[in-house]
N, C-alpha and C positions, 0 to 999 in steps of 0.2 A: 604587620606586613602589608604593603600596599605594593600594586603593580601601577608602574609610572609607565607614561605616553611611549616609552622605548620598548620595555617588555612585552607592552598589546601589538606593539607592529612588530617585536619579533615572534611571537607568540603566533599570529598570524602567517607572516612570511614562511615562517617554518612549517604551517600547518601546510600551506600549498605547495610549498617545495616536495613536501614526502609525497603528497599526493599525485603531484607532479612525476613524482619517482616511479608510481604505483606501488609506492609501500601500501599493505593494507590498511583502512579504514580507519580501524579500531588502534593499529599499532600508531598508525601517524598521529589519532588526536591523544594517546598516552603520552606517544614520546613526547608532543608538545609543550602537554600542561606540563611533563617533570620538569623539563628543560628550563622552564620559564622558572618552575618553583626554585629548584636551583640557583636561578640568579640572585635570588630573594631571599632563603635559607639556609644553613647548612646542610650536609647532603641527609644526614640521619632524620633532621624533623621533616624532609624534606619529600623524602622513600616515605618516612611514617604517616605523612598527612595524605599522600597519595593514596597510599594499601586503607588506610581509614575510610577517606572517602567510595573509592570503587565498594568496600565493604557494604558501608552505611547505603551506597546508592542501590546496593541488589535486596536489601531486607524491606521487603514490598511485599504484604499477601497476592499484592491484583497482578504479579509479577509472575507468579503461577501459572496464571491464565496461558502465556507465551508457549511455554513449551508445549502444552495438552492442546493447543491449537494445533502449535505446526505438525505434531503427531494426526493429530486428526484427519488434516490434511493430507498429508502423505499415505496413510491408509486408504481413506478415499480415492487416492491417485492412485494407487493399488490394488486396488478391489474392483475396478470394473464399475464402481460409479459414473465416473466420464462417461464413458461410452451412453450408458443409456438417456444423459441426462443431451448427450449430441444425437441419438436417436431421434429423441423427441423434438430437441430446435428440427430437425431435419423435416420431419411428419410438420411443423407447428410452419414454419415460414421458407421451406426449401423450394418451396414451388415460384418463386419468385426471380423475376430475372436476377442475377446475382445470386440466386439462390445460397451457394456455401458460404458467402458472406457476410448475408446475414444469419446463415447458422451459426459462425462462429461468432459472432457478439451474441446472440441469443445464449449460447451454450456457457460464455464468459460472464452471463449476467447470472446464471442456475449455479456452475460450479462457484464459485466465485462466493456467493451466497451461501456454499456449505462448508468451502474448504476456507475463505479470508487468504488465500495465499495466490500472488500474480506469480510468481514463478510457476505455482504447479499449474495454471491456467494455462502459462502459455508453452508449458511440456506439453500437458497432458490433450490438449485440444490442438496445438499446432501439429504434436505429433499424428494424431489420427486422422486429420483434414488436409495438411499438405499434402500427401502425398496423392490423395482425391482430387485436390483442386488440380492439382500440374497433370494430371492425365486430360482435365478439361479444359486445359488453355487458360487457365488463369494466370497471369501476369505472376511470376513468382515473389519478385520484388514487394508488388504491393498484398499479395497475402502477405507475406510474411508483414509488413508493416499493421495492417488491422489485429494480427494475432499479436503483437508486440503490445498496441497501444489499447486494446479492448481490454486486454487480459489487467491491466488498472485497476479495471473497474470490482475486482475482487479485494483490492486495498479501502473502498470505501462501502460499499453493501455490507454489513457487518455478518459472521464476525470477522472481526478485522483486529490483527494483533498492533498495528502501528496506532489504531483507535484507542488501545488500550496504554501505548504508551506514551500518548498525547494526555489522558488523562493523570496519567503519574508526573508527567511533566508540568501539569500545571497547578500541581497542588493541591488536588483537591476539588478547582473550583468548577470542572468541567467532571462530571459521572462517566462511565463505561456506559450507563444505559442510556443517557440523554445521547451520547455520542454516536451508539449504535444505531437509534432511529431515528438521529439524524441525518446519515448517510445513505440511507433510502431513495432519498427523491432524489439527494445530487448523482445516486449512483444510477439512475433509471434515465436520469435524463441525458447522462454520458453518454448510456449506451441508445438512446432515442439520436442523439447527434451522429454518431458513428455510423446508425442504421441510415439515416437521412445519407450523409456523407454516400454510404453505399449504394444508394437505389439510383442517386445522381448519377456516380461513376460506373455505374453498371448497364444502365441506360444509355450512357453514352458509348461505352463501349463496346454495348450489346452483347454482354458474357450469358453464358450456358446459362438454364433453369433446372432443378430438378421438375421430376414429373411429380403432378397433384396425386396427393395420396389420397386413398379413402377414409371417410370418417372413422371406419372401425379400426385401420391400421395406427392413425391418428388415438383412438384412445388406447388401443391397447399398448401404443408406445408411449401416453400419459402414465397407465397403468405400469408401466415396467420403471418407468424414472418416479412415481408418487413416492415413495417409500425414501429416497433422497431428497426431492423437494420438503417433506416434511419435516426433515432435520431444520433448516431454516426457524421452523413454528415451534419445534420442542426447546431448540437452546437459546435462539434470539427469544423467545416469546416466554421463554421458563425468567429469563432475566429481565427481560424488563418489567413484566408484572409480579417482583418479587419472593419467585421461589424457592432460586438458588442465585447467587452473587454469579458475577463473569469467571471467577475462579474454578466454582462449581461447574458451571455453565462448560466450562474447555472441558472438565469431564469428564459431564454426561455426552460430548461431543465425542467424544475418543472412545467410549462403552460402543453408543449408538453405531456410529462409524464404523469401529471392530463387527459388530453384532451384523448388520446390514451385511459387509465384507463375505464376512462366511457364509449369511443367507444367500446370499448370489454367487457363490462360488469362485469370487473372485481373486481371494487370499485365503491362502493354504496355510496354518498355522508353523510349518516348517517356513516359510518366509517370514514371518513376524520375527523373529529376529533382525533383521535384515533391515525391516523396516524400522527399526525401534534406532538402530544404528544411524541409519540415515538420517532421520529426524535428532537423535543428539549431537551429532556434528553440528547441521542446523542450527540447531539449539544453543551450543557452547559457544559459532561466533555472532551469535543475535546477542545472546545473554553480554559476553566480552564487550560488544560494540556499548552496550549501554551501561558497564561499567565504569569505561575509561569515557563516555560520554558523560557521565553522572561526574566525576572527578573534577573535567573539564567545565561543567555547570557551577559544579562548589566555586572555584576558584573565580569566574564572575561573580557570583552573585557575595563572594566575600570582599569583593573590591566593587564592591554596589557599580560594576558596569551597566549592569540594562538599565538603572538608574539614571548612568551617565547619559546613555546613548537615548531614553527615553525622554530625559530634557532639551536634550538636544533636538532631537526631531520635534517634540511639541513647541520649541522655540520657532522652528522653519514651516512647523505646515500646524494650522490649527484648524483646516478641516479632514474630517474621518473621509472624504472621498480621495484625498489626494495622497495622505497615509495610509489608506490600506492599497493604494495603486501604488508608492515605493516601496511596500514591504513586499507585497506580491512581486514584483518586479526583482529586489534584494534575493526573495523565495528561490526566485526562476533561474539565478544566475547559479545559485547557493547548488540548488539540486542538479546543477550539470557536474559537480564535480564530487560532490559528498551523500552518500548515502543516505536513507529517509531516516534511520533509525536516530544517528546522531547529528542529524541536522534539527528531529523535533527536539531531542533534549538539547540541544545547545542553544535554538533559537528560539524557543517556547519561552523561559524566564527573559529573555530581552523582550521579545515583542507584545505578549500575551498582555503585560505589564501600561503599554501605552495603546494599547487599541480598546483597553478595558477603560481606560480615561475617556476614548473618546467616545463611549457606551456601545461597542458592540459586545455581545453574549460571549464569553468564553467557548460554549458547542460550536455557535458557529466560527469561530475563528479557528477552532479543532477543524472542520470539515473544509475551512479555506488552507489552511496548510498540506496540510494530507494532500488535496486537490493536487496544487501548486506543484511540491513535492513529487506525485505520481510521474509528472510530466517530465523530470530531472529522470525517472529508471527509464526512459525511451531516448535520451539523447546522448551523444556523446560529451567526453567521452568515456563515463564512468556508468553509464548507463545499463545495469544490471537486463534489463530487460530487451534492451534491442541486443544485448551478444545473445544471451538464452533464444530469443525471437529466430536470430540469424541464424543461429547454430540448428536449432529444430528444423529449419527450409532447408538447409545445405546453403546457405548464399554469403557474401560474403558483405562483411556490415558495411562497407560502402556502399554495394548499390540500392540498401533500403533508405539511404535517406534521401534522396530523393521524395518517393514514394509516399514518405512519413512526413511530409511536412503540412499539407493539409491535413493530416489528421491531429496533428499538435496545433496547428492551427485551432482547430474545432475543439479541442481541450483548452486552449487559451480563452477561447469566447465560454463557455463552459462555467470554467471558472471567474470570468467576471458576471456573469448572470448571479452565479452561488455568490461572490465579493457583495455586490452592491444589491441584491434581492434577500434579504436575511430569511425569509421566509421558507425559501427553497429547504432551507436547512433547518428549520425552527419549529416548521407547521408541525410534525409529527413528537418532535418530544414535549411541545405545547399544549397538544391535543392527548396526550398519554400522561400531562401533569409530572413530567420527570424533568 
C-alpha cells in the first residue's frame, strides 16, 4: 500500500476542514488517517491497522511519566502551592514599577518549574493576580496577555510533559534528561524578555509599584515557598543524575506534591478524589491525542513521506540557516491551528530527519519546536491558552490580541536566538555529560 500525491492532499484537506469545523484535535487527525487508509484498503485491514497502531503507539514505559505529571500539577494547583510561590515573586521583584507584572513572570517561571503545566500557570496565577492588578489600574487587556504568554514558559523549564513526548517522538535519539536541562536557559531567558518587555511598558506607562518589603518579610516568604522550590532539585535533579528514570521522577513528583499539599493545609484528603478525577480527564484526552497521533505518524513514515518531503527540501535549501528558518516558519503556521501534542508527533519524524543531515543536535531541535509550538497556544485561533488566559481576566479574546502582539513578537526573537545559537540550548546537557 502506497499513498499517491491525491491521498496526501486529501489527507491533508481533510485534516483542516474538521479542524476548520472545530471538531476535536484528536478526533479530526483519526478520522483523517481512517479515511485516507480506507481509500487504500478494505475496510477490515483498514479499522485493524488503525486499533494496531494507536495500540503499538501508547506501549511506552516513558509514557507513564504523562499522567503522574499532570496529576502532580493539579495537586499543586490545589494545595496552596501557587500562592506562596506568588508571595514570594511579590517580596523578590514587587517593588518595581510595574510591580504585578513582573510578579507574574517571576511566579510562571517557579510554578512552571514544579508543576510543567501552562494551563495550570495561567489558572492558577491569572486567577489570583487579576483580580489585584484591575483594582490597580492595570490595563486588563494587557495583563491578561502576559498571564497568557508567560505561562509558556512552564512547557519548557522542565518538567515538562510535551518534553517528554518529543523524546518518544524521536526515537530515541533525543533523552527526557538531555531535554530537560536543556530547557533551562531557553526557559529563563523567555522569561528575562517578557520582564524586559515589562519594565519598558511599565515605565512608559507609569503603572502602580508595590511597596518595598523588608528583608525579613522577604525571607520568611522565601521560607514559606523553599519547600516547593525544592521540588524542582529533588525530581529534575533525581533524573538527570541517574536515580530514578522520568517515569519515576513523575512519581516521586505526585508523593512529594500530595505530601507538601497536606503539610500546608492546602488539600483536604476528602478533595483528593476530585482531584484524581480532574487530572484523568486530562489524562484520557492527552493520552487519545497521541494515540490517533502516533497512528497518523505510522502511516507517513510507512509511505517514507518525511523521506519524500526531506529530499525535497534538501534539494531547495542546502544551507541549515535557511532550513531551519522554513521549518520554523512551517512550525508557526502549523501551531495556530493544531495542538502541541500532535503537531510534535506528526512533525518530529518529518523534520527531525533533515535538520539531523544538516548536523544540528536532536536536544536542540526538541527545545526549537517546543519553542515554536508554545507560541501556536497564544494565538488564534485554536490557541488553548489565550481562551484559558481570557477566560481567567473576564475579557473577551478579541481585545487581548492587540495587547499580545508584542509579546509574541519577543517569543519570536526568543526563539530565533535558541534556532541559530545552539548553545542556548546545549550548554547545560553538555556540561552534565547527558
Amino acid at each position: 500500500m502506497e499513498i499517491e500525491v491525491v491521498g496526501l492532499v486529501f489527507l491533508f484537506a481533510l485534516l483542516f476542514v474538521l479542524l476548520f469545523l472545530k471538531v476535536p484535535v484528536a478526533y479530526s487527525v483519526g478520522i483523517a488517517t481512517t479515511l485516507v487508509l480506507l481509500l487504500f484498503l478494505p475496510v477490515l485491514p483498514a479499522l485493524t491497522t488503525i486499533m494496531q497502531q494507536m495500540t503499538t503507539g501508547m506501549d511506552s514505559f516513558a509514557l507513564l511519566a504523562i499522567p503522574f505529571f499532570i496529576l502532580a500539577g493539579d495537586i499543586m494547583n490545589r494545595g496552596g502551592i501557587a500562592n506562596r510561590l506568588i508571595d514570594f515573586s511579590k517580596s523578590l521583584v514587587g517593588s518595581f514599577p510595574g510591580g504585578l507584572l513582573y510578579v507574574n513572570v517571576v511566579s510562571s517561571i517557579f510554578f512552571g518549574a514544579v508543576s510543567g503545566s501552562a494551563a495550570a500557570s495561567a489558572t492558577a496565577i491569572g486567577g489570583v493576580l487579576t483580580k489585584r492588578m484591575e483594582t490597580e489600574n492595570y490595563p486588563k487587556p494587557f495583563s491578561a496577555a502576559l498571564n497568557i504568554t508567560s505561562s509558556t514558559i512552564g512547557l519548557i523549564i522542565p518538567p515538562s510533559n510535551i518534553l517528554i513526548v518529543f523524546a518518544l517522538a524521536s526515537g530515541g535519539t533525543a533523552s527526557v534528561e538531555a531535554l530537560f536541562l536543556a530547557g533551562y536557559l531557553p526557559g529563563v531567558l523567555l522569561g528575562l524578555a517578557f520582564l524586559i518587555l515589562a519594565a519598558v511598558v511599565s515605565t512608559k506607562r507609569k503603572f502602580p509599584k508595590e511597596k518595598r518589603v523588608s528583608l525579613t518579610k522577604l525571607w520568611n516568604d522565601f521560607k514559606r515557598a523553599f519547600l516547593s522550590i525544592m521540588m524542582v532539585f529533588v525530581v529534575v535533579g533525581g533524573i538527570v543524575f541517574g536515580v530514578f528514570t522520568a517515569t519515576e521522577g513523575a512519581v516521586v513528583a505526585v508523593v512529594y506534591a500530595f505530601l507538601l499539599s497536606l503539610y500546608y493545609g492546602g488539600l483536604q484528603l476528602s478533595k483528593l478524589r476530585q482531584v484524581v478525577l480532574s487530572s484523568t480527564r486530562t489524562v484520557a484526552i492527552v493520552l487519545f491525542l497521541i494515540c490517533t497521533s502516533m497512528a497518523l505518524s505510522w502511516l507517513f513514515a510507512y509511505n517514507n513521506i518525511p523521506q519524500l518531503i526531506s529530499e525535497t527540501m534538501l534539494s531547495h535549501f542546502d544551507d541549515p540557516i535557511m532550513i531551519l528558518l522554513v521549518i520554523n516558519v512551517t512550525l508557526l503556521i502549523v501551531g495556530t491551528f493544531m495542538d502541541m501534542t500532535p503537531a510534535v508527533l506528526i512533525f518530529t519524524p518529518i523534520f527531525l530527519p533533515i535538520v539531523t543531515q544538516m548536523g544540528v543536535h536532536p536536544v536542540h531541535f526538541g527545545i526549537i519546536m517546543v519553542l515554536n509550538l508554545c507560541i501556536g497556544l497564544c494565538t488564534p485561533p485554536v490557541g488553548t491558552l489565550l481562551f484559558i488566559g481570557s477566560g481567567v481576566a473576564g475579557i473577551a479574546v478579541g481585545k487581548v490580541i492587540k495587547p499580545l502582539l508584542p509579546f509574541l513578537a519577543v517569543m519570536v526573537l526568543v526563539l530565533m536566538l535558541v534556532t541559530y545559537i545552539p548553545e542556548i540550548a546545549l550548554a547545560l546537557p553538555r556540561l552534565f555529560g547527558v
